[in-house]
C-alpha positions as CSV (number, residue, x, y, z in Angstrom):
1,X,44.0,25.0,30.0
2,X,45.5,22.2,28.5
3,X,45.7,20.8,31.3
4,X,42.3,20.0,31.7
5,X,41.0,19.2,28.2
6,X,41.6,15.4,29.1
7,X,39.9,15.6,32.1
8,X,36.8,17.4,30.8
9,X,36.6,14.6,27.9
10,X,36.7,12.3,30.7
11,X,34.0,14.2,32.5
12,X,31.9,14.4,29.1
13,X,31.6,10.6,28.7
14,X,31.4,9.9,32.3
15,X,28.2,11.8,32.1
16,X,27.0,10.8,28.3
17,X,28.2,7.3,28.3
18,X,25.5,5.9,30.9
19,X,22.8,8.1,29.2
20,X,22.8,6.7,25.7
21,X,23.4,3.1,27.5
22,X,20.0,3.8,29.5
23,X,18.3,4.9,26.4
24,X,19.3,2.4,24.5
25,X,18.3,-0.1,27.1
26,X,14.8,1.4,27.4
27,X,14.6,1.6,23.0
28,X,15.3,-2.3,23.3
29,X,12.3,-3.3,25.5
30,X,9.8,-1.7,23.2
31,X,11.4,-2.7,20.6
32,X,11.0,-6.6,21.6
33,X,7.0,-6.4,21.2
34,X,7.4,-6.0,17.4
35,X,9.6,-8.3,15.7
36,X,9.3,-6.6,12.5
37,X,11.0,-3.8,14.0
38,X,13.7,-5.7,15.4
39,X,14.7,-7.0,11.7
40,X,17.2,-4.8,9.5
41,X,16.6,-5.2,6.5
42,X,13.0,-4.1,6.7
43,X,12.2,-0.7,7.4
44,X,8.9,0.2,9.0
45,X,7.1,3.0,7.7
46,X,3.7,5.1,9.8
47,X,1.5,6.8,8.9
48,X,2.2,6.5,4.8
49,X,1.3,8.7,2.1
50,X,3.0,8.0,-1.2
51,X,2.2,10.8,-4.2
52,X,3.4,9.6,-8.0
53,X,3.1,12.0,-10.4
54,X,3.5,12.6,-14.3
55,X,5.3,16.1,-15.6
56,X,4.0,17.5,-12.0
57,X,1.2,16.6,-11.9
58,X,-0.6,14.2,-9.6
59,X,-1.9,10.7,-10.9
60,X,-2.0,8.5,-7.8
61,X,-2.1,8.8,-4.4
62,X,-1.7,5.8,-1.6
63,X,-2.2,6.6,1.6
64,X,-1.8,3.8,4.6
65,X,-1.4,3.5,8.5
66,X,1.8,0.8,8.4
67,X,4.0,-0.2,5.3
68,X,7.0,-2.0,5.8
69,X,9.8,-2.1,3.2
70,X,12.0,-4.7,2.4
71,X,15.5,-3.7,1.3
72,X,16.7,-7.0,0.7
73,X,18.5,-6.1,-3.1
74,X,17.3,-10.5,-4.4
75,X,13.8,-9.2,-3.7
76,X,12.7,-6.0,-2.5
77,X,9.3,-5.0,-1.7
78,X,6.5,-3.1,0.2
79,X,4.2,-4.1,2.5
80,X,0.8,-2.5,3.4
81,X,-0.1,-4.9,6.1
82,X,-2.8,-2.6,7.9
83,X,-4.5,-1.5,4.9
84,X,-4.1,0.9,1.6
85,X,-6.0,3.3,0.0
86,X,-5.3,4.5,-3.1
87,X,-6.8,7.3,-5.5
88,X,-6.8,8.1,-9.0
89,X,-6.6,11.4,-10.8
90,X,-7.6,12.7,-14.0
91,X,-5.5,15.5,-16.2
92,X,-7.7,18.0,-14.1
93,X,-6.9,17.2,-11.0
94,X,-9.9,15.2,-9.8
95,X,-10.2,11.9,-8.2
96,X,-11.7,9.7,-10.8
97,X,-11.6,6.3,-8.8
98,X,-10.5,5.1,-5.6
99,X,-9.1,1.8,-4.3
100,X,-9.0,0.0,-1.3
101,X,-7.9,-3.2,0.4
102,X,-7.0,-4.7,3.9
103,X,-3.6,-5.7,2.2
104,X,-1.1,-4.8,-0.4
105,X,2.0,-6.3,-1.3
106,X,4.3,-4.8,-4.1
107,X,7.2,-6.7,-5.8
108,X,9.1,-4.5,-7.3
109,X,11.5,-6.5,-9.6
110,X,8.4,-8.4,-10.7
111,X,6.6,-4.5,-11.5
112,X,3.5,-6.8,-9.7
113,X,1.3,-5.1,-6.8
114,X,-1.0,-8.0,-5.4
115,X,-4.4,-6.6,-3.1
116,X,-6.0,-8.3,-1.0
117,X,-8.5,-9.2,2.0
118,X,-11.8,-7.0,0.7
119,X,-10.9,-5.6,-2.2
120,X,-13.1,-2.6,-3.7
121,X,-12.5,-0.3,-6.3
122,X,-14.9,2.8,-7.0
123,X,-14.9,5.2,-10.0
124,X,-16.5,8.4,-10.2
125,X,-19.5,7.3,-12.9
126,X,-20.8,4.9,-10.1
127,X,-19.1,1.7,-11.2
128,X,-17.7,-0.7,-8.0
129,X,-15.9,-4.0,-8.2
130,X,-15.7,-5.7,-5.8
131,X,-13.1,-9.2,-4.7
132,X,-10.6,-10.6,-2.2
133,X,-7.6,-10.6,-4.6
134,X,-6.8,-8.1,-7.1
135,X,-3.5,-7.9,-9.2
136,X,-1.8,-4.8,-11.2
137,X,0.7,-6.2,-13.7
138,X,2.8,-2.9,-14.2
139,X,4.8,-4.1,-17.1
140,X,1.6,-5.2,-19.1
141,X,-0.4,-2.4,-17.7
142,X,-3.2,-4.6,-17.0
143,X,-5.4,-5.7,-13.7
144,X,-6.7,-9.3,-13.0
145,X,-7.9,-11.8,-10.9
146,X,-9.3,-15.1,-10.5
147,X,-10.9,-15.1,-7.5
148,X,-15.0,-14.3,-7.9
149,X,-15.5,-11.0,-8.3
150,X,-19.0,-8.5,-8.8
151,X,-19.1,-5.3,-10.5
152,X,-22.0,-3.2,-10.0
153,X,-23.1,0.0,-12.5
154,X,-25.8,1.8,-12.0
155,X,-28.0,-0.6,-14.2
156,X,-26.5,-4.2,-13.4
157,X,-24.8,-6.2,-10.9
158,X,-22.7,-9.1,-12.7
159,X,-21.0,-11.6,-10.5
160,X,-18.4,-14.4,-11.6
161,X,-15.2,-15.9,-11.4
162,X,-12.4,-14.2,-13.0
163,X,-11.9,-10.8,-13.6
164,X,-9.8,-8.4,-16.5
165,X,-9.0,-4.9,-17.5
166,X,-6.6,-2.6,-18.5
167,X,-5.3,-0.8,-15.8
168,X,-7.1,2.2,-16.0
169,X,-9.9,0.2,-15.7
170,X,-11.4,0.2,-19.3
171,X,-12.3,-3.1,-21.1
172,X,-13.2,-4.3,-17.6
173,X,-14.8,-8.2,-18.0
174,X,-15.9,-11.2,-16.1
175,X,-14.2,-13.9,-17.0
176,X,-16.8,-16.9,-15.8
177,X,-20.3,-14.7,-15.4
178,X,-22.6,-16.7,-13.2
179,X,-25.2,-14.3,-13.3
180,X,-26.2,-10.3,-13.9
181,X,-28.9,-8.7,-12.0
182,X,-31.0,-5.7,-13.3
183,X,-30.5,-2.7,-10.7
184,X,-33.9,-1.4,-9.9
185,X,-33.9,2.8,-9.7
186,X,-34.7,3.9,-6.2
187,X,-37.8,6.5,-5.9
């Protein structure tokens, strides 16, 4: 039996060798159509659904179709390129606002997360604001921008340039108001 232990080995990669070299092959060509998977240091992510939570118990939840993160150790970060969603819960257990963009980038070194391309954030009591850039400054624990923004309550729509709040969305302010529009009630 000895004997044939090399020649089985032999056999073994004579059969498995030009397997994984076909599959490999075939994993290239696809591969080609997306650079981004092509490039190491980034990994690419589907189908996304990220939970953070505080002694158990949920606080956020971001959900997207594509992130890609960067493992570069200088500056790593993720990428939402197709879109985020992200919602907020109370002590309870209930959403209490959501958030959603065509865009997200977070830099984690920085403790910045930068959203962007139709940016609207909802809360439970009926409160929406609504921009195209919209930054979470993790260290401060604040949310800004200064791109024009509107936020609508059930009473007023205020529109202007420049927005600020705490990042649970109290204190919420327009920087440069250009105008605030009485919200009529609907019969």
């Amino acid at each position: 039996m000895e004997h044939n232990t090399p020649l089985l080995i032999r056999l073994i990669w004579a059969i498995a060798l030009p397997c994984l070299l076909v599959s490999c092959g075939e994993e290239l060509a696809t591969d080609e159509t997306d650079p981004a998977l092509l490039n190491l240091a980034v990994e690419t992510v589907r189908d996304v659904e990220i939970l953070y939570s505080d002694s158990a118990q949920v606080k956020v939840r971001i959900t997207g179709p594509t992130m890609l993160s960067n493992l570069d150790r200088t500056q790593p970060y993720q990428e939402f390129i197709d879109g985020v969603f992200v919602e907020f819960y109370d002590e309870t257990g209930l959403i209490t606002s959501t958030l959603a963009a065509n865009y997200a980038i977070r830099y984690e070194r920085k403790g910045e997360v930068i959203t962007r391309d139709s940016v609207v954030w909802s809360s439970y009591d009926f409160q929406k604001l609504e921009t195209e850039e919209l930054i979470w400054n993790e260290r401060e624990e604040n949310i800004y921008t200064d791109k024009f923004a509107i936020i609508t309550t059930p009473t007023q729509q205020i529109r202007g340039h420049g927005f600020r709040a705490k990042q649970d969305f109290s204190n919420a302010r327009i920087q440069q108001v250009e105008g605030i529009v009485a919200i009529e009630e609907q019969q």
